[in-house]
C-alpha positions as CSV (number, residue, x, y, z in Angstrom):
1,X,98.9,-11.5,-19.5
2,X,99.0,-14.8,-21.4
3,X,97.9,-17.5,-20.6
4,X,100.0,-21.2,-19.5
5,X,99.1,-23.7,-22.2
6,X,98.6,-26.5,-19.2
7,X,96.1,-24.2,-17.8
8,X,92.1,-25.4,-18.1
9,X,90.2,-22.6,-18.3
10,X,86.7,-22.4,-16.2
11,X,84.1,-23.7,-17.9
12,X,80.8,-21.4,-18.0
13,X,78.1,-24.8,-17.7
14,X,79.9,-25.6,-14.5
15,X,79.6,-22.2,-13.0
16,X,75.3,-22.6,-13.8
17,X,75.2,-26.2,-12.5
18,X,76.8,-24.9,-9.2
19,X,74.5,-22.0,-9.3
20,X,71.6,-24.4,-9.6
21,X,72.6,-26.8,-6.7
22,X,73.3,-23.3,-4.4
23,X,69.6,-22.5,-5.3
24,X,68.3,-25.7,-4.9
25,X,69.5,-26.0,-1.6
26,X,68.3,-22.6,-0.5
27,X,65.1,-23.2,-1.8
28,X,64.0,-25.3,1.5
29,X,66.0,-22.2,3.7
30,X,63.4,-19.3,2.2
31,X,60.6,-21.5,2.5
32,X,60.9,-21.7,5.9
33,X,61.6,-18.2,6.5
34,X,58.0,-17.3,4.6
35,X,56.3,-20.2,6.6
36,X,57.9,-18.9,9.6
37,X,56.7,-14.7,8.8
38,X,53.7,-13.9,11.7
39,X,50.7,-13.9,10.4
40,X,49.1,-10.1,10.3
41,X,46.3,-10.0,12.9
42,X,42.5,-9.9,12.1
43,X,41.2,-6.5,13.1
44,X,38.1,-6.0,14.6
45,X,36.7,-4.2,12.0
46,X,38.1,-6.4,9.2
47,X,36.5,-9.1,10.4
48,X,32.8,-7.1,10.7
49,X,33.3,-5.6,6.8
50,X,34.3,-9.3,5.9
51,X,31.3,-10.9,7.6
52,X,28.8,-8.7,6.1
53,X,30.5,-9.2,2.3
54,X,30.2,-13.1,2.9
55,X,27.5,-13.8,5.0
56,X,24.9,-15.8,3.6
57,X,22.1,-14.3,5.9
58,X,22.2,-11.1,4.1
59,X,22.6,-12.8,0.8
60,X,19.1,-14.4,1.5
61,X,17.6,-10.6,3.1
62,X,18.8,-8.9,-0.2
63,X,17.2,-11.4,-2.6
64,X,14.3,-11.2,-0.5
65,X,14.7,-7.3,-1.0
66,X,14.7,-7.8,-5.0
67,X,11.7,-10.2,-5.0
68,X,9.7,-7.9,-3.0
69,X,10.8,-4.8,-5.4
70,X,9.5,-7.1,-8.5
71,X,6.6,-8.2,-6.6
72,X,5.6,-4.3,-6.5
73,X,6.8,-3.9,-10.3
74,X,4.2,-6.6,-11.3
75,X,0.9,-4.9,-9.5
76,X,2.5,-1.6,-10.9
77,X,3.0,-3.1,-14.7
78,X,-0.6,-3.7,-14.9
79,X,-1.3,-0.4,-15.8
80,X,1.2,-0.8,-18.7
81,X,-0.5,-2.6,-22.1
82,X,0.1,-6.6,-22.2
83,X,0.8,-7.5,-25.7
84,X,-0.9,-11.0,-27.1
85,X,0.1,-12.5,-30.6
86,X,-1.4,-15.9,-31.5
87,X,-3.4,-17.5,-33.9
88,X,-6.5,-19.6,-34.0
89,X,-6.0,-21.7,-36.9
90,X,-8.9,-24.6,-37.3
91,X,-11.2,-25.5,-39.4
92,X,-15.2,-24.6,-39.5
93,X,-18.1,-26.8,-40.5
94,X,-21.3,-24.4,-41.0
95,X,-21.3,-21.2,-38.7
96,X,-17.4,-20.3,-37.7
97,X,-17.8,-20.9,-33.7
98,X,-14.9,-19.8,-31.4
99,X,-12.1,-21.5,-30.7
100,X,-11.7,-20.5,-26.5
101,X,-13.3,-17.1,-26.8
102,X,-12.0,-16.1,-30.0
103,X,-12.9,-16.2,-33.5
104,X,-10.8,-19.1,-35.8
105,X,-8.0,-16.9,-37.2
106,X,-5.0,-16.9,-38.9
107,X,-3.4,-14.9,-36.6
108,X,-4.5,-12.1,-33.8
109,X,-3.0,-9.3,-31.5
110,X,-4.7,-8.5,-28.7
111,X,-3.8,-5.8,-25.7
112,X,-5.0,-5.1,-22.4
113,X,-4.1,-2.4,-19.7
114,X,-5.5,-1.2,-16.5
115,X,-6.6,2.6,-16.8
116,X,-9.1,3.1,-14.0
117,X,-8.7,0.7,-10.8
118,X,-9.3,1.6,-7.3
119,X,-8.8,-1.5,-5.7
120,X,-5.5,-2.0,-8.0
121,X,-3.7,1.7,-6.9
122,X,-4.6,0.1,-3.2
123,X,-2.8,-3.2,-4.0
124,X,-0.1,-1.1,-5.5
125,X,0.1,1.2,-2.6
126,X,0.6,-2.5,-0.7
127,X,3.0,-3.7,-2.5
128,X,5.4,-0.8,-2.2
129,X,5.0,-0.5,1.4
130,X,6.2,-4.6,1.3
131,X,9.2,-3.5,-0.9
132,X,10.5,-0.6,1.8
133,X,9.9,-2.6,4.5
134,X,12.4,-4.9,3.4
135,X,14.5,-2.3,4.4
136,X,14.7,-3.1,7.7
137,X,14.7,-7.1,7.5
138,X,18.3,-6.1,5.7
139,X,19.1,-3.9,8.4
140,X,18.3,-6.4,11.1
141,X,19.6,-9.1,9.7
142,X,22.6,-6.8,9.5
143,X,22.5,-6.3,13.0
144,X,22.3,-10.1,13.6
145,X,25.8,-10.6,11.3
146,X,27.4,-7.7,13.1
147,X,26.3,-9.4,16.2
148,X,27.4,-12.8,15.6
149,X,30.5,-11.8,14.6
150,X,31.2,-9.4,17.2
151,X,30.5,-12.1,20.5
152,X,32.8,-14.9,18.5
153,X,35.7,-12.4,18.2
154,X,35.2,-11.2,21.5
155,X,35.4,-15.1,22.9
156,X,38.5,-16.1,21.0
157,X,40.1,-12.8,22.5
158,X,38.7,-14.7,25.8
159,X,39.9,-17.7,24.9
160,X,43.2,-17.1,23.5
161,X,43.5,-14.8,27.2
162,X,42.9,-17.9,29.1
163,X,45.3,-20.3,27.1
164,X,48.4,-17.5,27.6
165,X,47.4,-17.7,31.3
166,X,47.3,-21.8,31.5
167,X,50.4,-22.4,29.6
168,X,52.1,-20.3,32.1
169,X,50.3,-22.2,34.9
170,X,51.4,-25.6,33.6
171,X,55.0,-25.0,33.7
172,X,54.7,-23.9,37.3
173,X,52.2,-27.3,37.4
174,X,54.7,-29.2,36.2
175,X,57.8,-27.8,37.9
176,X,56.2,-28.4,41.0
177,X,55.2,-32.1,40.2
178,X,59.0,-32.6,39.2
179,X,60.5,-31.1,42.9
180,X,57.4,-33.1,43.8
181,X,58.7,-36.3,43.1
182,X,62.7,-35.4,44.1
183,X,61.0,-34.8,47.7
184,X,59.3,-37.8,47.5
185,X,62.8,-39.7,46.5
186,X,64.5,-38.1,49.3
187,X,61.4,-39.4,51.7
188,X,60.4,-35.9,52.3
189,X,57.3,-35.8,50.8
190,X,54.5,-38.5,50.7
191,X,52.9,-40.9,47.7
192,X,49.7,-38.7,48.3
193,X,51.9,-35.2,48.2
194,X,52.5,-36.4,44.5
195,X,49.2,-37.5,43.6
196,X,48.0,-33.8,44.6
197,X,50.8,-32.4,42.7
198,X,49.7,-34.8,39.9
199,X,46.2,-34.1,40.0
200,X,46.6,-30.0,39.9
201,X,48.6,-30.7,36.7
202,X,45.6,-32.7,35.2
203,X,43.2,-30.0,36.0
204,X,45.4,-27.2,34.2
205,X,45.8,-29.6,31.3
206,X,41.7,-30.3,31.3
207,X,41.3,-26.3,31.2
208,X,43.9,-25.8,28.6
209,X,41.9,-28.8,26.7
210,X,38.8,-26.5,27.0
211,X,39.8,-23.6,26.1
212,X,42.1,-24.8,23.4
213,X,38.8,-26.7,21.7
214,X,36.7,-23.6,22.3
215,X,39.0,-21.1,20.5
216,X,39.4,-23.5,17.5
217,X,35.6,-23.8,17.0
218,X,35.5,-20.0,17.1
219,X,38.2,-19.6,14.9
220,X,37.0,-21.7,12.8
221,X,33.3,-20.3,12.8
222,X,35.0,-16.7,12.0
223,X,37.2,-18.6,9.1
224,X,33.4,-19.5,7.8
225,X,31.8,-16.0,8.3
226,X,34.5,-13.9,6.3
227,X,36.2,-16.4,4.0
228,X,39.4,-16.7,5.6
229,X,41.1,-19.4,6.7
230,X,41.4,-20.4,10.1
231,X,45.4,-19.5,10.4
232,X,44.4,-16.1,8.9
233,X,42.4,-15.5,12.0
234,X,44.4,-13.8,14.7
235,X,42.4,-11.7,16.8
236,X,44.0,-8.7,18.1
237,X,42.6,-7.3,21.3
238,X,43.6,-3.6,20.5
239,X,41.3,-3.0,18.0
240,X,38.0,-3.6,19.6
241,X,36.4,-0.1,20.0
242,X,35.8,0.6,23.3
243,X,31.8,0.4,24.6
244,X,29.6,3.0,25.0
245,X,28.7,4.0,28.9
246,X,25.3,2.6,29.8
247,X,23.2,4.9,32.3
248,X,20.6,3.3,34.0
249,X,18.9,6.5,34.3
250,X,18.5,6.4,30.6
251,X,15.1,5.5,28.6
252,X,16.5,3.1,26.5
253,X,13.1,0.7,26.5
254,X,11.7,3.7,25.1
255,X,14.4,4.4,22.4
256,X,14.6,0.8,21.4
257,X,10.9,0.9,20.8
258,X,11.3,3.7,18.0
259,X,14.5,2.3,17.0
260,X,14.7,-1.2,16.7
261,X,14.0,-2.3,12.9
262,X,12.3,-5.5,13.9
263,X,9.0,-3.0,15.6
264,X,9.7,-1.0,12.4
265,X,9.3,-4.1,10.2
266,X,6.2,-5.4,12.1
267,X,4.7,-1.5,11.7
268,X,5.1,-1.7,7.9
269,X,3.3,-4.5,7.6
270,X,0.9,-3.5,9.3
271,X,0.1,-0.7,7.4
272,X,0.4,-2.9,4.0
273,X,-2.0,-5.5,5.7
274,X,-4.2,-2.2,6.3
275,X,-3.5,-1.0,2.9
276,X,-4.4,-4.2,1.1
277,X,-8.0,-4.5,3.1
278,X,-8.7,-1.2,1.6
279,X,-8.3,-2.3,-1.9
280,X,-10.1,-5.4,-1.1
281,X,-13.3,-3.4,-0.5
282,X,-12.8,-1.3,-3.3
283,X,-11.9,-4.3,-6.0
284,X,-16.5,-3.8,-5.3
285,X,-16.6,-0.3,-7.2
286,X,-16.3,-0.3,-10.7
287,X,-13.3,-0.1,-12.8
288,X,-12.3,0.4,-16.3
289,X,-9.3,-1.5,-18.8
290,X,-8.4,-0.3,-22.6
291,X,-8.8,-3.4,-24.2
292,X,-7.6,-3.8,-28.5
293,X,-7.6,-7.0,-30.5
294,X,-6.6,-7.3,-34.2
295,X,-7.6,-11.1,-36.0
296,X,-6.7,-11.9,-40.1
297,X,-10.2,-14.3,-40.8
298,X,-9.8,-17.0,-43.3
299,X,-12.4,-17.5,-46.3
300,X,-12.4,-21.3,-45.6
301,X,-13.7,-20.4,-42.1
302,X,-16.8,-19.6,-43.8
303,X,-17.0,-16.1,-42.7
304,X,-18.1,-15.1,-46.6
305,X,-20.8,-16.9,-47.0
306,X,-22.8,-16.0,-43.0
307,X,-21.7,-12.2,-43.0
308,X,-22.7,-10.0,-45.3
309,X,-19.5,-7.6,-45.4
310,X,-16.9,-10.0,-45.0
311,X,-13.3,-8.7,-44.2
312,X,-9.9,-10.4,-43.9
313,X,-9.0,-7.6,-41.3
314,X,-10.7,-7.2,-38.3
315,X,-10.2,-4.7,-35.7
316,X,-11.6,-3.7,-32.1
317,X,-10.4,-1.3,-29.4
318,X,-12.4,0.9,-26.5
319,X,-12.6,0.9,-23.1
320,X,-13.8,-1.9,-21.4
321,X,-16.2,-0.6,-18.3
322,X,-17.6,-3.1,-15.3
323,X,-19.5,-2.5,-12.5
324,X,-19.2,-5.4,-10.1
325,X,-22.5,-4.3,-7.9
326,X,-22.9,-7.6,-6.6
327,X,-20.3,-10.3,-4.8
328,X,-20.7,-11.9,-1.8
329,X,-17.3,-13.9,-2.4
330,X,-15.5,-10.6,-2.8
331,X,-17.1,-9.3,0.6
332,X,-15.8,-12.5,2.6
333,X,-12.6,-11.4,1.1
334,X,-13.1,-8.0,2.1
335,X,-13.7,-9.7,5.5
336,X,-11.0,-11.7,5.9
337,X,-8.7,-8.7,5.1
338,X,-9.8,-6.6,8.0
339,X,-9.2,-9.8,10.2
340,X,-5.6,-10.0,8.8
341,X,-5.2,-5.6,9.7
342,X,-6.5,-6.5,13.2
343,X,-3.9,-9.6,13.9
344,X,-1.1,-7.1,12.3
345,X,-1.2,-4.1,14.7
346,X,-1.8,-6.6,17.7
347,X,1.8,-8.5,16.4
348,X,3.4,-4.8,16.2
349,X,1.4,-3.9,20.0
350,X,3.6,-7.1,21.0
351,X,6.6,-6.7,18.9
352,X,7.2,-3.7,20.8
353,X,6.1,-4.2,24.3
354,X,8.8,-7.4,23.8
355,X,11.6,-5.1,22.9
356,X,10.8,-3.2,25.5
357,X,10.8,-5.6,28.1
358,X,14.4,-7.2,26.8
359,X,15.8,-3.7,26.2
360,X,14.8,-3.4,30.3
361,X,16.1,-6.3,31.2
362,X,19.2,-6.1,29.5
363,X,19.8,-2.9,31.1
364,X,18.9,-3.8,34.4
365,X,21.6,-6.8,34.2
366,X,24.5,-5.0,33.2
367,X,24.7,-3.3,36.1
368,X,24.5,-6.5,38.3
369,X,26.8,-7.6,35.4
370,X,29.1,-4.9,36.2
371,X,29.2,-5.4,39.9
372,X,30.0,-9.3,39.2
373,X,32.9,-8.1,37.4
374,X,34.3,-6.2,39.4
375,X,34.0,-9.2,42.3
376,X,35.7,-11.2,40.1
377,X,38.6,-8.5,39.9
378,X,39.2,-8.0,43.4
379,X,39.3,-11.6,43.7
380,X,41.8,-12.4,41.3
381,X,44.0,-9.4,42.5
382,X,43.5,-10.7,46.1
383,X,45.0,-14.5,44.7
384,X,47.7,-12.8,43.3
385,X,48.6,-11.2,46.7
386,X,48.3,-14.7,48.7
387,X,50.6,-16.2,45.7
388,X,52.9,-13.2,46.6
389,X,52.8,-14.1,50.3
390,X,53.3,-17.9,49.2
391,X,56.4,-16.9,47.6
392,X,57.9,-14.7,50.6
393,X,57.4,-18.1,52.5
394,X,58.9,-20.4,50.6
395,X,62.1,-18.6,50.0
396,X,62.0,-18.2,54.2
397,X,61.0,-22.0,54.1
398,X,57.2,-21.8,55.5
399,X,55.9,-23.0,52.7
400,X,56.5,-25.5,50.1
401,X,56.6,-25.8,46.5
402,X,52.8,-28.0,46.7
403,X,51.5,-24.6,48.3
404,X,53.1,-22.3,45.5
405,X,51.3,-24.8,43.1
406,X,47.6,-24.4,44.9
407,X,48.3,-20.5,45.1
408,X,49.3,-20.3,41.3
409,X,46.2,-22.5,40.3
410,X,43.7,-20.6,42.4
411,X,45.0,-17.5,41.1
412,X,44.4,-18.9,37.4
413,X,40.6,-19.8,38.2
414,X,40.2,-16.4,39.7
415,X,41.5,-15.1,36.6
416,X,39.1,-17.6,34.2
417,X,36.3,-16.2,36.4
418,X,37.1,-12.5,35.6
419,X,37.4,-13.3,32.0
420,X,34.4,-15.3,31.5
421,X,32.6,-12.3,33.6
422,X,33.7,-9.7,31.6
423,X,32.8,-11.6,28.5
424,X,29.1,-11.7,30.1
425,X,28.8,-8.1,30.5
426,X,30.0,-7.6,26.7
427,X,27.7,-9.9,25.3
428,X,24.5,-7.7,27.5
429,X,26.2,-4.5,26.6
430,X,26.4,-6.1,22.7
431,X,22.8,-7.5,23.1
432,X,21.2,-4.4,24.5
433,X,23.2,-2.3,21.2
434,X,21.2,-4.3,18.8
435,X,18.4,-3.9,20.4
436,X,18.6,0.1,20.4
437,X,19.6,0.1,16.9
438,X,23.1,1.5,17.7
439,X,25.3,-1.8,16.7
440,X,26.0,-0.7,13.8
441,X,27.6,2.2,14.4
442,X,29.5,1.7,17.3
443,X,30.9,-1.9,15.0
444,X,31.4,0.6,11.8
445,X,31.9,4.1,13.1
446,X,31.4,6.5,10.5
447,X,34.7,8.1,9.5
C-alpha cells in the first residue's frame, strides 16, 4: 500500500528517546521493589560457620599454634648443620692474633650441628608437647566463639519475641488511652482514670525501648562476629537445634573433667614443664657437636714468615666432645625446673577440681532453672485466662476498657518473665555443653 505524500513517517530517534524516559522512570519503581525483597534469614548454623571464619579469637589461637610448631622446629633444627660464611679481613703487626676467636682471613666457612645431646632430645621432647597442646587452646577458644555466638543469637530471638509481643500491647495501650479520654469527655471517667491509662502506655513504650536497644546491640555484635551487616542479620527461631536432655543422675563433673580441653591444656603442660626439668638435669652429662671450619690466610698476615708450612687453605672438622662435670649454675637451673613441674600439676589438680565444681553447679541449676520456667509458663497461661475473663466482662459491661488494659499488660510481663527464663536455662544448658566438651557438636552436628 502506498503511502500519502502528506504523511510524516515515525521517526526511529523518537521511538529511543521515549524508550529512555519509560526506563528512566521505571528505574525508581524496580528500585523499590529490590529494596522492598525480605531479607533471607540468618540460620543458626550460618551464623556459627561464619563466626568461626571471622573471629579474631581464633585468628590469634592459630597463630599462637604456628609459633609454637616453629618454636619446636628450632630446638629440632639444631641437630641439622648451621652454615657460617664470613671473613676476617685485618691487618697483622708481628704474630697474626685473632680477630674474635678466629684467625685474620680472607674469608671462612664454618658449620656446627648437634649429634649427641641428652638434655637437647628432652628440650625437643618439650617443645613438641607445647606445639600439640596448642591443640586444645584452638579448640577452646573454639568452644568460646561457638559460645558467644550461640547466647547472642539466642537473645535477639528473645528480644525480637518480646518486641512482637509489645507492639501488639501498645496498640491495645493506646486504644485504651483513646476510649480513655472519650470517657473522660463524656464525664465518665476521671483525670486520674487517664493518667493510669497514660502511664500503662509509657511503661509498654519504656519496654519496647529496652528491648528494641538490646536487640540492636546484639545484632550488631553478630554483624561484627561473622562480617555481615546488621540488616543481613535476621534470626530465625526454627533453626536452632533442639538441646540435648540433661539427667541429673548423670556424671557429668566427671566427664567434664576428662573432656574439657582447658584440664587437657593445663595436663600438657604439665608434662612439658616435667619434660623440660628432665633435660635441665641432663644439659650436666656430656654431649657431643660435629663442628668444620674452612679459612683462606693471607701472606700479609704474616703467617709465612711464624709457620713453618704455611698454607693459603686451611681446613678443620671432628667431633667436638665436652663433659660439663661441674656447674653449680646449671644445678640451680635444674632446681628451679622441678619447682616449675611441682606448680604445673598443682594448676592441673585445680584446673580440674574447678571444672568440676562448675560442671556440678551448672547441673544442679538447670533443674531449679527448669522448674522456674515452668512457673513462669503457668503464670503467663494463667494471665491469659484472667484477660479472657476480662473480655467476657466487658462485652457484659463489668468491666471497663482500663481493666482490659491492666489484664493485657500483666499478661505481657508474664510473658517477658517466661522469655527471659527460658533464656536463663539456655544459657546453663549452653554453659554446662562447653564445659563437657560437647558444644561443638550439638552447634555443628556432623552430617
Amino acid at each position: 500500500m502506498n503511502t500519502p505524500a502528506n504523511e510524516k513517517r515515525p521517526q526511529p530517534c523518537l521511538n529511543r528517546t521515549v524508550s529512555m524516559l519509560l526506563t528512566l522512570l521505571m528505574l525508581p519503581t524496580v528500585y523499590a521493589t529490590a529494596q522492598s525483597q525480605p531479607v533471607e534469614p540468618l540460620r543458626f548454623a550460618s551464623a556459627i560457620t561464619l563466626a568461626l571464619q571471622h573471629s579474631g579469637v581464633m585468628g590469634i589461637a592459630t597463630v599462637n599454634q604456628w609459633r609454637a610448631r616453629k618454636a619446636y622446629e628450632e630446638t629440632r633444627n639444631h641437630y641439622l648443620p648451621q652454615f657460617t660464611v664470613g671473613s676476617g679481613l685485618g691487618y697483622s703487626y708481628g704474630f697474626p692474633l685473632t680477630l674474635e676467636g678466629s684467625a685474620p682471613s680472607v674469608v671462612n666457612f664454618t658449620s656446627q650441628q648437634a649429634l649427641f645431646n641428652l638434655s637437647l632430645r628432652q628440650f625437643l621432647k618439650a617443645a613438641k608437647i607445647d606445639w600439640q597442646a596448642t591443640s586444645f587452646d584452638v579448640q577452646d577458644k573454639r568452644a568460646a566463639v561457638i559460645l558467644d555466638t550461640a547466647l547472642s543469637y539466642a537473645q535477639l530471638v528473645n528480644a525480637t519475641g518480646k518486641l512482637k509481643t509489645l507492639a501488639e500491647a501498645q496498640i491495645a495501650a493506646e486504644k485504651a488511652e483513646s476510649v480513655t479520654q472519650q470517657r473522660l469527655n463524656e464525664g465518665i471517667d476521671s483525670k486520674l482514670d487517664l493518667t493510669k491509662s497514660q502511664l500503662a502506655s509509657a511503661r509498654i513504650r519504656l519496654r519496647i525501648a529496652d528491648a528494641q536497644g538490646q536487640a540492636d546491640v546484639l545484632r550488631e555484635h553478630l554483624a561484627k562476629v561473622t562480617g555481615l551487616t546488621s540488616e543481613e542479620v535476621q534470626p530465625d527461631a526454627d533453626s536452632i537445634p533442639a538441646l540435648p536432655l540433661i539427667s541429673q543422675e548423670d556424671d557429668l563433673a566427671s566427664r567434664a573433667a576428662a573432656n574439657n580441653p582447658v584440664v587437657k591444656l593445663a595436663e600438657q603442660k604439665a608434662e612439658a614443664t616435667a619434660t623440660r626439668a628432665k633435660g635441665e638435669h641432663k644439659a650436666t652429662l656430656p654431649f657431643a657437636d660435629l663442628a668444620s671450619q674452612y679459612a683462606y690466610l693471607a701472606r700479609y698476615n704474616n703467617y709465612d714468615q711464624y709457620f713453618l708450612k704455611y698454607s693459603s687453605n686451611n681446613l678443620a672438622a671432628g667431633l667436638n666432645i665436652k663433659f660439663p662435670f661441674y656447674n653449680p649454675a646449671q644445678k640451680a637451673r635444674a632446681a628451679q625446673a622441678d619447682a616449675d613441674t611441682l606448680i604445673a600439676r598443682k594448676q592441673v589438680d585445680l584446673t580440674r577440681n574447678q571444672v568440676s565444681e562448675d560442671t556440678l553447679k551448672l547441673q544442679r541449676s538447670i533443674r531449679q532453672l527448669q522448674a522456674a520456667r515452668d512457673v513462669y509458663k503457668l503464670e503467663w497461661q494463667v494471665s491469659q485466662g484472667d484477660l479472657e475473663a476480662i473480655r467476657v466482662k466487658l462485652e457484659t459491661g463489668n468491666a471497663n476498657t482500663r481493666d482490659l488494659q491492666l489484664a493485657q499488660l500483666d499478661v505481657n510481663d508474664k510473658y517477658a518473665a517466661y522469655l527471659d527464663a527460658e533464656f536463663e536455662l539456655t544459657r546453663s544448658e549452653l554453659e554446662l555443653l562447653r564445659l563437657t566438651g560437647e558444644l561443638e557438636n550439638w552447634a555443628i552436628p556432623a552430617p
